[in-house]
C-alpha positions in Angstrom: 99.7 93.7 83.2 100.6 93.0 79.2 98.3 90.6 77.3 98.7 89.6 73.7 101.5 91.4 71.8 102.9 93.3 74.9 99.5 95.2 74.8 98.3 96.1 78.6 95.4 94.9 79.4 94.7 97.9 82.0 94.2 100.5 79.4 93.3 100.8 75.7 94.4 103.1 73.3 91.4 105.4 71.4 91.3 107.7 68.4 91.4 111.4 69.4 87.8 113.2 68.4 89.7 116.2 68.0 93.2 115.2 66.4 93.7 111.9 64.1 97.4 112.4 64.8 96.6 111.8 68.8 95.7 108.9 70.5 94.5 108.7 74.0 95.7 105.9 76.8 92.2 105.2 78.8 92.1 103.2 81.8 89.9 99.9 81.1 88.6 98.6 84.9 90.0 99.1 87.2 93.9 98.2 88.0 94.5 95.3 89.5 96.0 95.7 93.1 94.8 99.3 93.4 92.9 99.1 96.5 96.0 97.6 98.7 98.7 100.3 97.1 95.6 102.9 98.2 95.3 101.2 101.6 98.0 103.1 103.7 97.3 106.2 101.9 93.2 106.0 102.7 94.1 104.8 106.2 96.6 108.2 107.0 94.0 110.3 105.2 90.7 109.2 107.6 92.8 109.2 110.5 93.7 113.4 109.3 89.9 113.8 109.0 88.8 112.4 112.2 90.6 115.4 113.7 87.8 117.5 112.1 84.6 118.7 113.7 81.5 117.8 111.2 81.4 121.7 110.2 84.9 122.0 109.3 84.4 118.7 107.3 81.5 120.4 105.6 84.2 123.1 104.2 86.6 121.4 103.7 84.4 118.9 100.9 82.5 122.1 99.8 86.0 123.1 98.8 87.2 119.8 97.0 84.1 119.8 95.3 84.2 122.9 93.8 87.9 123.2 93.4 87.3 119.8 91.7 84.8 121.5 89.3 87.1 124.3 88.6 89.7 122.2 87.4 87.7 120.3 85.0 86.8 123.8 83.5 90.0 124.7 83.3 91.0 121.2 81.4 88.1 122.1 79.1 88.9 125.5 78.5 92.8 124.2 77.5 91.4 121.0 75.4 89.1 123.4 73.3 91.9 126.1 72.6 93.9 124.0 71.5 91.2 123.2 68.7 90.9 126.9 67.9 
């Protein structure tokens, strides 16, 4: 949605800490309509899970998790070389 000045007022635009040439887009709220566009999506994906004994579950969000973790590392490793 655009507010005043054809400004969205879903995100806001920030400074970089790293690089005064960069300015970073960050969400504000959350977007309006989000849950009904996620609806069919979270509806396919717990119907896929409920073919899952609890055990495999238990791997399966051990592996998110720490595939989830990984990532972040990985984005932090890229953001601070970049600052080299």
């Amino acid at each position: 949605m655009q507010g005043a000045q054809g400004c969205r007022d879903d995100v806001r635009r920030a400074p970089s800490p790293d690089d005064r040439r960069k300015v970073i887009v960050e969400p504000v709220g959350k977007p309006a309509g989000l849950d009904r566009a996620m609806a069919p999506a979270r509806q396919r994906i717990g119907e896929l899970l409920a073919d899952y004994t609890p055990e495999q579950l238990a791997v399966l969000f051990d592996y998110f998790a720490r595939a989830s973790d990984a990532y972040q590392a990985a984005v932090e490793e890229l953001r601070t070389a970049g600052t080299d």
